[in-house]
LODREN-131243 format. One record per residue (C-alpha): x, y, z; residue in three letters. Coordinates in pm, 1 decimal, always signed. Example, Ala and Ser with C-alpha at 12.3 -4.5 7.8 and 13.67 -1.06 7.14 Angstrom:
// LODREN-131243
<pt X="+1230.0" Y="-450.0" Z="+780.0" rest="ALA"/>
<pt X="+1367.0" Y="-106.0" Z="+714.0" rest="SER"/>
***
This chain:
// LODREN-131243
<pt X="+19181.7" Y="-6873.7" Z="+11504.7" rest="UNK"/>
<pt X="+19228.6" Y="-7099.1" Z="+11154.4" rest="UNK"/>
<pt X="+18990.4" Y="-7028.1" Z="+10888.1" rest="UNK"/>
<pt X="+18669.8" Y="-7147.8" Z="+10892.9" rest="UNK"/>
<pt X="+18696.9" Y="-7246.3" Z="+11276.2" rest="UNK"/>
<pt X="+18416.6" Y="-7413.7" Z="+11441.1" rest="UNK"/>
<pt X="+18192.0" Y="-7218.3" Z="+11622.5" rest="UNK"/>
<pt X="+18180.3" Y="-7398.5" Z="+11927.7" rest="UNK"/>
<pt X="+18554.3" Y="-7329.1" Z="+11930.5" rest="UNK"/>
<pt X="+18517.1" Y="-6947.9" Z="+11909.5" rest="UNK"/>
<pt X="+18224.9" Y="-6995.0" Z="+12137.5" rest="UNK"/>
<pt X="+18464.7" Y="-7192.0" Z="+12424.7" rest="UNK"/>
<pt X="+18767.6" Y="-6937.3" Z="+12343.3" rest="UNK"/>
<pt X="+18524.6" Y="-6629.4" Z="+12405.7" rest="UNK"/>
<pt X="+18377.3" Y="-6753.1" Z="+12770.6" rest="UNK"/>
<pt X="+18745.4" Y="-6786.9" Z="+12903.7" rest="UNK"/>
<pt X="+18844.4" Y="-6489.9" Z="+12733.2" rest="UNK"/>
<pt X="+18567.5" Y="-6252.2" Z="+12881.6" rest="UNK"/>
<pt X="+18532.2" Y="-6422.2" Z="+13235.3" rest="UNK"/>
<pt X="+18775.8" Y="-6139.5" Z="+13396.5" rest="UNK"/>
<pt X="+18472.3" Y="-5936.9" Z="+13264.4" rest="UNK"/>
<pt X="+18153.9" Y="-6084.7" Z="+13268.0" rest="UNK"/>
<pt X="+17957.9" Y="-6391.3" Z="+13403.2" rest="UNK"/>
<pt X="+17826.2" Y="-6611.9" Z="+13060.9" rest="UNK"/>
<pt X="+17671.4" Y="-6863.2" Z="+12987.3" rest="UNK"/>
<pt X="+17646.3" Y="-7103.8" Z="+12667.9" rest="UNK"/>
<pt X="+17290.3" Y="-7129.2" Z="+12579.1" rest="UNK"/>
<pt X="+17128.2" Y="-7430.8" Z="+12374.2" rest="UNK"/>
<pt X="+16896.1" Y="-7383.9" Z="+12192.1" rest="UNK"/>
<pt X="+16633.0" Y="-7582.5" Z="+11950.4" rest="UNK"/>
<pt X="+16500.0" Y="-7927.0" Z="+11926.8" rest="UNK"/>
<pt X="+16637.7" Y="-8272.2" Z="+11968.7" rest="UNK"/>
<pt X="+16447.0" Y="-8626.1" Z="+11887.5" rest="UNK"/>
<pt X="+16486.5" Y="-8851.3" Z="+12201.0" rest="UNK"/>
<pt X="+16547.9" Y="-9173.3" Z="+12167.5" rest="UNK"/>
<pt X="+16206.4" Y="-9280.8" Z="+12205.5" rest="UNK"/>
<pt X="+16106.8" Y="-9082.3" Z="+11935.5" rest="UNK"/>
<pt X="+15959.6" Y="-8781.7" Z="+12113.2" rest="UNK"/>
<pt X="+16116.7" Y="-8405.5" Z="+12069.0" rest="UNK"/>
<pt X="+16264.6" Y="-8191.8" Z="+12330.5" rest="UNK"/>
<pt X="+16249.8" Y="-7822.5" Z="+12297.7" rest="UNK"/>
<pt X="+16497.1" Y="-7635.0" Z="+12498.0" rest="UNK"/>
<pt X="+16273.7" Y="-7332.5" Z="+12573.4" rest="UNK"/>
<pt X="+16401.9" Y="-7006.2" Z="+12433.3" rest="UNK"/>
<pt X="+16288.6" Y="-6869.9" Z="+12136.7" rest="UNK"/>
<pt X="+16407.5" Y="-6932.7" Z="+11830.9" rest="UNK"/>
<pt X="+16701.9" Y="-6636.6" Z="+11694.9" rest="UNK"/>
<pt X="+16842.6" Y="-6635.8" Z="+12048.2" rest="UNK"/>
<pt X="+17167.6" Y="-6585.3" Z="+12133.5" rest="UNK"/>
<pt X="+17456.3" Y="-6856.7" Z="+12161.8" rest="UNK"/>
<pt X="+17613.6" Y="-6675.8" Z="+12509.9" rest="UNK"/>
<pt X="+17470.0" Y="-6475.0" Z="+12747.4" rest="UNK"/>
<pt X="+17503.3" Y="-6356.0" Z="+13141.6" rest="UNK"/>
<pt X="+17617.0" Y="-6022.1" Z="+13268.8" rest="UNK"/>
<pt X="+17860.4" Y="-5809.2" Z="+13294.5" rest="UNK"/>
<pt X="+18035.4" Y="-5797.3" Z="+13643.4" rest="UNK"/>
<pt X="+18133.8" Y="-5441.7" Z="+13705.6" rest="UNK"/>
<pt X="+17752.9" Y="-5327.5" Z="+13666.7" rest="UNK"/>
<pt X="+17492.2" Y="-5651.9" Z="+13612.2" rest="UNK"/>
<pt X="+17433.8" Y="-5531.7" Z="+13253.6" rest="UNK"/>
<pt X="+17251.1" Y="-5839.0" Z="+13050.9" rest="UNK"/>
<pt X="+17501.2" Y="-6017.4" Z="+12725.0" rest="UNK"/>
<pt X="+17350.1" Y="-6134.4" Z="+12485.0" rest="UNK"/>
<pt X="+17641.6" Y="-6220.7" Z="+12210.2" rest="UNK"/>
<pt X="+17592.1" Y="-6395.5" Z="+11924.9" rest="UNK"/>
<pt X="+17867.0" Y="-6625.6" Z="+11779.4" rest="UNK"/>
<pt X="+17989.3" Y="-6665.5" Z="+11436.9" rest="UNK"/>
<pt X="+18271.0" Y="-6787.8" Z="+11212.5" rest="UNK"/>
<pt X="+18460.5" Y="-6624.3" Z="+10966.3" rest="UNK"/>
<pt X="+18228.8" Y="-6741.1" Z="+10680.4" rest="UNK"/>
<pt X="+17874.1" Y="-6764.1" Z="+10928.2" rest="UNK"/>
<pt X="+17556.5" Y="-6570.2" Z="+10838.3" rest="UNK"/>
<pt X="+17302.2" Y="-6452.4" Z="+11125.4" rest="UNK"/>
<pt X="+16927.9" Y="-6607.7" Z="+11016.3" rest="UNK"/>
<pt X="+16667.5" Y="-6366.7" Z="+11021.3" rest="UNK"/>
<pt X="+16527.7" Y="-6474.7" Z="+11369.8" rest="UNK"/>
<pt X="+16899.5" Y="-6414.3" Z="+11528.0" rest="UNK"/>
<pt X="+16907.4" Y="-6063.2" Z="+11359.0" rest="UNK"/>
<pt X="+16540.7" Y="-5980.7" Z="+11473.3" rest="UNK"/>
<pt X="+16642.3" Y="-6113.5" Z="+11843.9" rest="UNK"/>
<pt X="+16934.6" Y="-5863.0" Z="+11851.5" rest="UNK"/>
<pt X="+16703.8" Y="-5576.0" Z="+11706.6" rest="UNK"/>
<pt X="+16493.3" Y="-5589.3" Z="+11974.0" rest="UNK"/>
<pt X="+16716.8" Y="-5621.9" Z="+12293.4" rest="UNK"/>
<pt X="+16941.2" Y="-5403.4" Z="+12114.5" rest="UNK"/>
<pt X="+16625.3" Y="-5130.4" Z="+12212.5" rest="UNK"/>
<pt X="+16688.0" Y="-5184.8" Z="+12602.3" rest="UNK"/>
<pt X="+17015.8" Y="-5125.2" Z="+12824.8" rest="UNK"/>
<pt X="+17194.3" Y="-5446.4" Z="+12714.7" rest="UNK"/>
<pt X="+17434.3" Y="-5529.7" Z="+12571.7" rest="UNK"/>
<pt X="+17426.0" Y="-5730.2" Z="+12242.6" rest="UNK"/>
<pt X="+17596.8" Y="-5826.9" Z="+11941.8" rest="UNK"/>
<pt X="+17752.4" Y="-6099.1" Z="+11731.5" rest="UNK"/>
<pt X="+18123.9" Y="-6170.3" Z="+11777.9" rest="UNK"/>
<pt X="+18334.3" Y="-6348.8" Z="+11485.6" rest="UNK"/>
<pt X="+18647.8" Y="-6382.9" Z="+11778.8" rest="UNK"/>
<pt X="+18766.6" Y="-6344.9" Z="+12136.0" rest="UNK"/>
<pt X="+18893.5" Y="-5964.2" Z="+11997.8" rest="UNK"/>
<pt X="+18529.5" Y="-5862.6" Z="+11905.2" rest="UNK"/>
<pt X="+18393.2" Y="-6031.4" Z="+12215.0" rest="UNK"/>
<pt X="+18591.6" Y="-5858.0" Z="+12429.6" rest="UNK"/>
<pt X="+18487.4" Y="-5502.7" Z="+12219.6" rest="UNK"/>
<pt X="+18145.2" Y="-5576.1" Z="+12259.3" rest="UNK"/>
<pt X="+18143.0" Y="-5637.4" Z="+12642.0" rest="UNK"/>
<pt X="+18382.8" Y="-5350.4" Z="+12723.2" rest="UNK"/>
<pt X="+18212.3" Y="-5122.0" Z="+12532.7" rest="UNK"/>
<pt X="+18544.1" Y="-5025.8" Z="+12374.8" rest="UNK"/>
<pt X="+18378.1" Y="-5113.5" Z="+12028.4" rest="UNK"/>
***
């Protein structure tokens, strides 16, 4: 990927790249002002992940995090991945398709 890619790009290039592996899906997250003025909240909490689903040879929950070359985590997103991180999940944040592919495999 070119430098300073977008990260919906990685995102997109990481859920073709891992469906032979795993079932994901892009999650939304945050608030958005309607037209009529009023706020919609998508629901999960804030810090959590951009992809998630499971992996297909054994059901085990993704939660992957996606970032550019140049992108930070916030404190919430590095609290999130703490936390599941204590369970038999699998998380982590992903900079490209190569890492994505680590992380889910297990070949990290």
């Amino acid at each position: 990927m070119a430098k300073n890619t977008r990260e919906a790009d990685i995102q997109n290039a990481i859920r073709l790249a891992l469906n032979p592996y795993a079932v994901i899906f892009r999650v939304n997250s945050g608030k958005v002002r309607m037209q009529d003025g009023r706020y919609f909240d998508t629901g999960v909490p804030n810090g959590f992940p951009d992809l998630t689903g499971f992996r297909k040879s054994d059901g085990k929950m993704i939660f992957l995090e996606i970032k550019n070359e140049s992108g930070r985590l916030r404190e919430e997103q590095k609290k999130f991945i703490e936390i599941v991180n204590q369970y038999d999940v699998i998380a982590g944040v992903a900079r490209n398709v190569d890492e994505a592919i680590a992380i889910v495999t297990g070949s990290l």
